[in-house]
N, C-alpha and C positions, 0 to 999 in steps of 0.2 A: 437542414443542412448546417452543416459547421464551416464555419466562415472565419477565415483568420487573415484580416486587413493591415499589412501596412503598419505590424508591430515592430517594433523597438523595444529592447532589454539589455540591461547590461547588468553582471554579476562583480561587484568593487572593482568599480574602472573596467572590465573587459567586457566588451560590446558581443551578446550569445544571438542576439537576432538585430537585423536593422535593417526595414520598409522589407519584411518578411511576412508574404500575402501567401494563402490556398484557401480551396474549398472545396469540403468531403464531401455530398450529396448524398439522404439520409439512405442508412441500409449497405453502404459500402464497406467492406471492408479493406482495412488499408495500414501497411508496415510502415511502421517511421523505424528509418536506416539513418547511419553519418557516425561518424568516428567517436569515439568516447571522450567525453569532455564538449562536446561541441552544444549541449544545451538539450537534447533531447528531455531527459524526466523534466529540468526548468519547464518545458513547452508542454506538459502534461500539468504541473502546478499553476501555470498561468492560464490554460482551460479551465483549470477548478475554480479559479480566482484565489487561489491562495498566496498569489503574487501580483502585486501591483505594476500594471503595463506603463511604461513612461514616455510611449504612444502609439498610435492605430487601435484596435477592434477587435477583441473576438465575444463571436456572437453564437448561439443556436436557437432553436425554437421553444417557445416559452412554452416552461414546464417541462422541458426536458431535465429526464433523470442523468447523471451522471454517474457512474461509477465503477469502482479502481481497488486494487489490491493493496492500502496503503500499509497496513503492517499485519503480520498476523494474529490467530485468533487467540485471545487471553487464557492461562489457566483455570480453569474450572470446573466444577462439577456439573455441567451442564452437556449431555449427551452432543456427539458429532451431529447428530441426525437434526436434534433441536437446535444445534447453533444455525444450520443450514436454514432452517425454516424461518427463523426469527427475523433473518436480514431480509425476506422479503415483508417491510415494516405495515405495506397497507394491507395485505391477509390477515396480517398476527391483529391490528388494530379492527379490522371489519369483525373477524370471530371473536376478537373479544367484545365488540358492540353488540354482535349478536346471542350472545347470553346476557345481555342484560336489559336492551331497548324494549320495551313493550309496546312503541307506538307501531301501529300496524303500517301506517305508508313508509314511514323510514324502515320497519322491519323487510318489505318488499326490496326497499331500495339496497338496503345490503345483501341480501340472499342472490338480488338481483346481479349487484358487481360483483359477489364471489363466485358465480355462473361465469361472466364474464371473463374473470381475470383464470378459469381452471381453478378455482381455489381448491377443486376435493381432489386434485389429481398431484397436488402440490407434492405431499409425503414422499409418492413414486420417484418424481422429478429428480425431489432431491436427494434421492437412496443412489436411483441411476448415477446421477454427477458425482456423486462422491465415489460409488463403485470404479466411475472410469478415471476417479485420478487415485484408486489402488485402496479403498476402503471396504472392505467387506460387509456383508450384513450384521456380524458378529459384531464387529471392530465399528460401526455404526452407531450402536449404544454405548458404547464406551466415553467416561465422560473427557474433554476437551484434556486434561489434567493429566491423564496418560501417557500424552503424546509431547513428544519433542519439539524445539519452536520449529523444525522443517517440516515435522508434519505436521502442525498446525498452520502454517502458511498453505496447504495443500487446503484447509480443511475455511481456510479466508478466501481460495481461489474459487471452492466451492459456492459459498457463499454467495458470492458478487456474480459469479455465472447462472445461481439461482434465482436471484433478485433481477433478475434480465433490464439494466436501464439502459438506457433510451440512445446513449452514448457510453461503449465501455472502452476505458483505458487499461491496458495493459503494459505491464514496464517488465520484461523479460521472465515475464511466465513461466518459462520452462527452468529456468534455476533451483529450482527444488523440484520437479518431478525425474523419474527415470521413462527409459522409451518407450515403454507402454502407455506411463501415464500423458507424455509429449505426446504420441500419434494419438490418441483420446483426443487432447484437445485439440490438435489440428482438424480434427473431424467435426467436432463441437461447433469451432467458431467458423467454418466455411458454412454452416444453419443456421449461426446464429441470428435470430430475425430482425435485427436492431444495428446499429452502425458499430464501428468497433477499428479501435487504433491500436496496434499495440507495436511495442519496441521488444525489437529480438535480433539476434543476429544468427538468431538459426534457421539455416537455409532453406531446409524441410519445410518448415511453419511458414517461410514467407514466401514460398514456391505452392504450397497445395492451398493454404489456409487463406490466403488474402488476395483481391483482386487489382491492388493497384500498389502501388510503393511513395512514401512520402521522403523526399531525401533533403535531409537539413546538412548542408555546406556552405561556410563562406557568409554566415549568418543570414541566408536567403532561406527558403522553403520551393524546391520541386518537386510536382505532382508527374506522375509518371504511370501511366496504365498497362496493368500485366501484373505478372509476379514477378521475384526479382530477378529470374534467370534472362527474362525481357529487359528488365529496367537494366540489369548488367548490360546487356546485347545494345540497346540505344543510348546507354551511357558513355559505353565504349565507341561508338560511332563519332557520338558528340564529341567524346574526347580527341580523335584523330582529325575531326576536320575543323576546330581549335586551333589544333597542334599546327597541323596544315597550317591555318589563315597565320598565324602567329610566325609562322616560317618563313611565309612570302614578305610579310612586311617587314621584319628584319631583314630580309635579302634585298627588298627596296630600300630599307633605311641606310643600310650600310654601300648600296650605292649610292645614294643622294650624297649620304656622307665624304665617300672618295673623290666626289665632285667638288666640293666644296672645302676640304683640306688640299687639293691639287691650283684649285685655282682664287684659293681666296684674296690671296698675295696682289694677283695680277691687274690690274685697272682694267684692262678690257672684257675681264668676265667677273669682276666684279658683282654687278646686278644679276646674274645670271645666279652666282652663289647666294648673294643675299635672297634670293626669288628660293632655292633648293634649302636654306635654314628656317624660310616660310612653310615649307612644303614637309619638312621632318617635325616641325612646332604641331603641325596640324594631325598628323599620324597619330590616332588616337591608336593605346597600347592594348591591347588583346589579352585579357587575362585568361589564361587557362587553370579550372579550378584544380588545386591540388591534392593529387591522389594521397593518403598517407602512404607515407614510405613504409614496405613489406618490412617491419621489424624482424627477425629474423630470430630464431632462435640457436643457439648454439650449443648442441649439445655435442659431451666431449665422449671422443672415440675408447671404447675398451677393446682389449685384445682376443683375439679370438680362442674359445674352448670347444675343446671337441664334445661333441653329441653323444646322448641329451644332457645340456644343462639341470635340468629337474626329470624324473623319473617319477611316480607313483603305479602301487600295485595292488587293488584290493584293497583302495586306503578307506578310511571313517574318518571326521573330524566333527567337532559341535562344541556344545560348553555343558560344564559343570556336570561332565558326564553322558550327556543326551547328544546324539548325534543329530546334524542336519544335512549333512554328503554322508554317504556311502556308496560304496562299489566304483572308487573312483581308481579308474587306471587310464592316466593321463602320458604325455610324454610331452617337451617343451625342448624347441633346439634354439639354437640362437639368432638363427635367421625367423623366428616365427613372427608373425605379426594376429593375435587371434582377439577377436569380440567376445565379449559375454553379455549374453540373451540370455532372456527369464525377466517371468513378472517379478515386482515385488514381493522380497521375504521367501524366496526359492532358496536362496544362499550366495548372491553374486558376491556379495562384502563377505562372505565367510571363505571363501575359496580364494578370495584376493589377499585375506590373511593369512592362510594357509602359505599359501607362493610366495608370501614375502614375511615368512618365519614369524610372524605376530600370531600364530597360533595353529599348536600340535596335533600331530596324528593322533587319533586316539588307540586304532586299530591297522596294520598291514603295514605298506613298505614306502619310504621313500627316498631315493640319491639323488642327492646334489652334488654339482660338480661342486671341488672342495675349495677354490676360492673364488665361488660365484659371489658377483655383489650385485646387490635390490636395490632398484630405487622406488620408491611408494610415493605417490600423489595421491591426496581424499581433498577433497573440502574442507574437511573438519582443520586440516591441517594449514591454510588457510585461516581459519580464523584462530589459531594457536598463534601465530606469530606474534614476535613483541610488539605490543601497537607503540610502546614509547624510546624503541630504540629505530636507529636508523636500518636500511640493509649492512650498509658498510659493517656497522655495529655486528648485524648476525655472522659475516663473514669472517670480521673480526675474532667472533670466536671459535669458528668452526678451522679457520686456517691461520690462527696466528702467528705461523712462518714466513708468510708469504709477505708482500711487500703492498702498499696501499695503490699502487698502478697495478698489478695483477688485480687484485680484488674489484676496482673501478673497470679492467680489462671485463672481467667475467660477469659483472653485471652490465657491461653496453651488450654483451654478447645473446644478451636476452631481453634487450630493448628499456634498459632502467640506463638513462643519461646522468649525467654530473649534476641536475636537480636532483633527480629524484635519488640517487644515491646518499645524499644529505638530508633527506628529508624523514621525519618521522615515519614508520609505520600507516601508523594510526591515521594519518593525514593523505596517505595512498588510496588512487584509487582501487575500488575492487580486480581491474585487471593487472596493475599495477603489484597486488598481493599477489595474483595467481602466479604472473611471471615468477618472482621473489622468492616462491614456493616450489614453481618449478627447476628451478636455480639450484636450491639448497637439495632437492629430491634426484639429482644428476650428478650433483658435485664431485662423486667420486667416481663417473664413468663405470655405472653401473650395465652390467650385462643382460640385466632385463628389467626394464621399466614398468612399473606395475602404473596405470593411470585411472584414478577415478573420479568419472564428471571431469574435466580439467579444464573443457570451454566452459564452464560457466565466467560470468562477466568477462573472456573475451570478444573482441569485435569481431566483427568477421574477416578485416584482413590480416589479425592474428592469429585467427583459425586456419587459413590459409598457410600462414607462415608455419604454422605447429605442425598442422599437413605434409608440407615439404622438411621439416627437420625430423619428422618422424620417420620420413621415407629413405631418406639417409642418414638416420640412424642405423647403426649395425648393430646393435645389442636386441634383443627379444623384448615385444610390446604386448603387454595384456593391456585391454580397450575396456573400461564399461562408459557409458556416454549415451545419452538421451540424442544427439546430433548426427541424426541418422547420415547425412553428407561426411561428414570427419568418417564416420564407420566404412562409409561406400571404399571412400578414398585409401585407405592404412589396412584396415583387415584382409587377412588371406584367407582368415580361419575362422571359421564358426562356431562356438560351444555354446550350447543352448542348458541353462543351468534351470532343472524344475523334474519334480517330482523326488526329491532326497540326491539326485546322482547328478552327474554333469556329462552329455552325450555331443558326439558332434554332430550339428545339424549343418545336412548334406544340401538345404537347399537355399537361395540369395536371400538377399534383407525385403528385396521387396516382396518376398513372396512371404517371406516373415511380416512384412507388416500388414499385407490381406491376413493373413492367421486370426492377427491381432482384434482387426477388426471387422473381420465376419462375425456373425451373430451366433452364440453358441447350439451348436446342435442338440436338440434333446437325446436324449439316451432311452437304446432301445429299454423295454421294460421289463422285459426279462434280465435285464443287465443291471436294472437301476438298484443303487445302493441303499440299505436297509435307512430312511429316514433318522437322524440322531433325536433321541428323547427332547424334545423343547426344556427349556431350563423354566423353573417357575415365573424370574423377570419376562421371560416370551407369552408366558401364559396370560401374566397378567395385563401386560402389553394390547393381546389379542383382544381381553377380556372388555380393556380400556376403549379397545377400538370401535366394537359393538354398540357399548352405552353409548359414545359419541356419535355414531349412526342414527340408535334407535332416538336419542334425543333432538338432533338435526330432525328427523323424519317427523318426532312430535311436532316441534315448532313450524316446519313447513305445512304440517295438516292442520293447524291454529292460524296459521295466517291463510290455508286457501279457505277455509270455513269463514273468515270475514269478510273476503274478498266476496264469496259467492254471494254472502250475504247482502254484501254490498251492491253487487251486482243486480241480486234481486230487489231491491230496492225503485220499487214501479216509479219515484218525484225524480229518481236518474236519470230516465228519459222523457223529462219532460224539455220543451224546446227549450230554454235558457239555461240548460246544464248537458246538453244533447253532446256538445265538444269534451265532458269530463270521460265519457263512455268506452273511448278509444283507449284514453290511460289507463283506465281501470278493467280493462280487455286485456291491455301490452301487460301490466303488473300481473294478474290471473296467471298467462300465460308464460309469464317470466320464473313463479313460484311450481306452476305443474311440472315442467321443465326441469327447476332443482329439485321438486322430489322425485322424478323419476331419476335423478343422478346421483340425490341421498341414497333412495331403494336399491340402485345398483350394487354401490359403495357397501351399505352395510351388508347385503346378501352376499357379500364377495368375503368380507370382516368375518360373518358368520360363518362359513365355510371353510376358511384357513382356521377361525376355533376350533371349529369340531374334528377337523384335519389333527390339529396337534394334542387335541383331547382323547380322540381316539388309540394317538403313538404309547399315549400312557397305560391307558386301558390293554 
């Protein structure tokens, strides 16, 4: 159990937790909620201890593992597959022990925990995890050096979901995945067999994935059972009958009050008044906790164009000549509000280029109305901003007609106050950027908003807010977004982008997210596609995988050949060593075990060789 007693913290001078008590009970899963800024990741580094408590407790049970996605994985020549493997540190240390120990009871002992821990099923594990946050078998061997730092944060998510400890923290996981790879892990951590916290404010994940809600407000900690659409539901209760109690005693106090302004003056009720300024002194006040105010976004109206804004016919687009859409005849009016679905690397980012002139037709037709205006949201854009200027500064240069009270106007209008307007970049927080970014992506009352990812590091009553200003917005909304709730809510229209072309899919998200993660159907075999040549790396891959077998199988047949020896050994059962016969029964039986689980393994190894040795032949 994780036990969090009665801490105290404050970050220079401002007090983030104070006599802030819960306790998770082990194997539960559980969302930490609360508004941004309020200390959540702090209460993730002071579980790790990498901040010192200035008083109360947290504790867990000794020898628990701990761990968390703290930055992503380094450049290098080191395969996805093998970075995955490495973090789980007592496998990689047991089999490297075990090529080189030659004492036969420690050699039991380690065969023994790699039995234990699954070590020979390790590989699969970690091919699966990584497959379901969008890595292919291919893109598996590929080394870390490849990839971008976001997808390498995918490839650190891996990792630490591989290395299964004992308590995992999560700090908004989903910020670098898209909806495929988000509904993967909501599926993942609702199995996952170990305790597990993580902060999100995506509604999805902490509605399927988690059984309880942890809500840090008002520097306390409440534990709260359910998911959050429960925790909302009892939150909200609590909230009203607060509100309620909070009501009556103003209604009482401001009677006491009239009593005592009417008759203070008078000698004969006198003590009757001083007895009602006893009776208000004592009226302890009723905090009701405070909800963040729905920041609001303001986005500015454009005028309306007749239909269709965008047109496509037979179109192609791609790069450097190679197409990744074709056969695209689309049509886009100004009232649309449409999603794009599709896995990873189908073209959702190439089609959002396309719609927002960042990149050409290659082949067929497209009309625009002739003074449509875009507005483009990514991430990437997001981390372009100046980190050493202010907002003020960016607007400064984008409108510098306009007057310093509009500019402060347009940034309250999207929830950046008179701090944060003055404030560096750099020194914002990440919702803080998104707003910022959102702002400058609208500025000119664009008639179709292109938006990609856009909740990432908002809260969730910002997400709320973006919900409602998207809804009355009147200009055309292309969606991609991992936050299947924002999608429920804004989308009308479905386009499902996969296989080269972009089609509408005619059926709801939830039935898109069974799709997702139903198990894929084999294909009949008459239908199945001609196997691709294995590439020589696959070969030898294979080739590697065998030795490793038939070498595990050597060393298990070496150690049960001592054992039995041992076993045979007639001064064993004699009465003063009659108690060693058990252990050396349990060890036997521990070794026959792993080699029937080597035998499997390599006959499996052997088979997938001759499989791809055969494609060649």
């Amino acid at each position: 159990m994780l036990r969090i007693e009665n801490i105290t913290y404050a970050v220079e001078g401002r007090p983030l937790f104070d006599g802030a008590s819960a306790a998770i009970p082990t194997g539960h899963k559980v969302g930490l909620v609360g508004r941004n800024g309020t200390g959540k990741t702090t209460l993730f580094r002071l579980i790790r201890g990498e901040l010192a408590l200035e008083s109360g407790a947290i504790t867990l049970p000794s020898r628990a593992r701990i761990g968390g996605v703290a930055q992503e994985v380094p450049s290098s020549s080191v395969s996805l597959i093998d970075t995955v493997l490495a973090a789980d540190t007592e496998r990689a240390a047991l089999l490297a022990e075990a090529d080189t120990t030659s004492d036969p009871a420690r050699i039991a002992e380690v065969q023994t925990r790699l039995a234990d821990i699954d070590a020979w099923s390790a590989e699969a594990r970690a091919a699966s995890i990584l497959k379901g946050l969008g890595f292919d078998d291919e893109e598996q061997q590929r080394p870390c050096s490849a990839y971008s730092g976001g997808w390498r944060m995918r490839v650190a998510l891996a990792a630490v979901l591989f290395a299964q400890p004992d308590l995992l923290l999560l700090d908004e996981p989903t910020n670098y995945l898209d909806l495929e790879g988000a509904l993967w892990l909501e599926s993942y951590l609702a199995k996952y067999p170990h305790t597990v916290v993580v902060i999100s404010h995506d509604r999805g994940l902490l509605n399927r994935a988690v059984g309880a809600i942890l809500h840090l407000e008002d520097r306390k900690l409440t534990l709260y059972q359910g998911n959050y659409d429960k925790f909302a539901e009892t939150r909200a209760a609590r909230l009203a009958v607060a509100e309620a109690e909070m009501k009556k005693q103003e209604a009482r106090r401001a009677h006491l009050q009239s009593f005592v302004d009417r008759f203070r003056a008078k000698a004969s009720k006198a003590v009757q008044a001083q007895s009602r300024l006893k009776m208000i002194a004592k009226l302890k006040p009723i905090n009701t906790p405070q909800e963040a105010a729905l920041r609001a976004f303001s986005f500015p109206e454009p005028e309306e164009m007749s239909p269709p804004i965008i047109a496509i016919e037979d179109g192609a687009t791609g790069y450097e000549g190679k197409p990744v859409l074709q056969r695209l005849n689309l049509r886009i009016d100004q009232d649309d509000r449409i999603a794009l679905l599709g896995r990873n690397g189908q073209g959702k980012s190439t089609l959002a280029k396309l719609l927002s002139d960042r990149l050409p037709l290659m082949t067929g037709k497209m009309v625009r109305s002739s003074k449509l205006r875009i507005g483009y949201f990514a991430q990437h854009q997001v981390d372009e901003l100046h980190i050493d200027e202010t907002p003020l500064d960016h607007l400064r240069r984008l409108r510098p007609a306009e007057s310093p009270s509009r500019w402060r106007a347009r940034l309250a209008g999207f929830g950046l106050g008179a701090a944060q307007a003055d404030t560096e970049v750099g020194r914002l927080s990440g919702g803080q950027k998104a707003r910022l970014s959102l702002l400058l992506a609208t500025i000119d009352a664009p008639h179709m908003l292109i938006l990609d990812e856009p909740t990432n590091h908002l809260d969730i009553e910002s997400r709320e807010a973006l919900v409602e200003a998207l809804t009355e917005y009147t200009g055309a909304v292309i969606l991609v977004s991992h936050d299947m709730h924002l999608l429920s809510l804004v989308a009308d229209r479905l386009w499902l982008v996969s296989g080269g072309s972009v089609k509408p899919y005619e059926d709801d998200l939830d039935a898109y997210r069974a799709m997702l993660l139903a198990p894929p159907k084999a294909a009949p075999k008459a239908e199945a596609p001609k196997p691709k040549r294995p590439s020589r790396e696959a070969l030898m891959a294979l080739r590697a995988d065998v030795r490793k077998g038939e070498q595990r199988i050597e060393k298990l047949n070496e150690m049960r050949d001592k054992l039995a020896t041992k076993l045979a050994d007639p001064t064993l059962y004699e009465d003063q060593r009659k108690g060693e016969i058990e252990v050396w029964q349990k060890k036997y039986a521990e070794v026959m075990d792993g080699l029937d689980r080597a035998e499997s393994l390599w006959l499996t190894a052997v088979e997938k060789l001759e499989a791809a040795e055969g494609q060649i032949s």
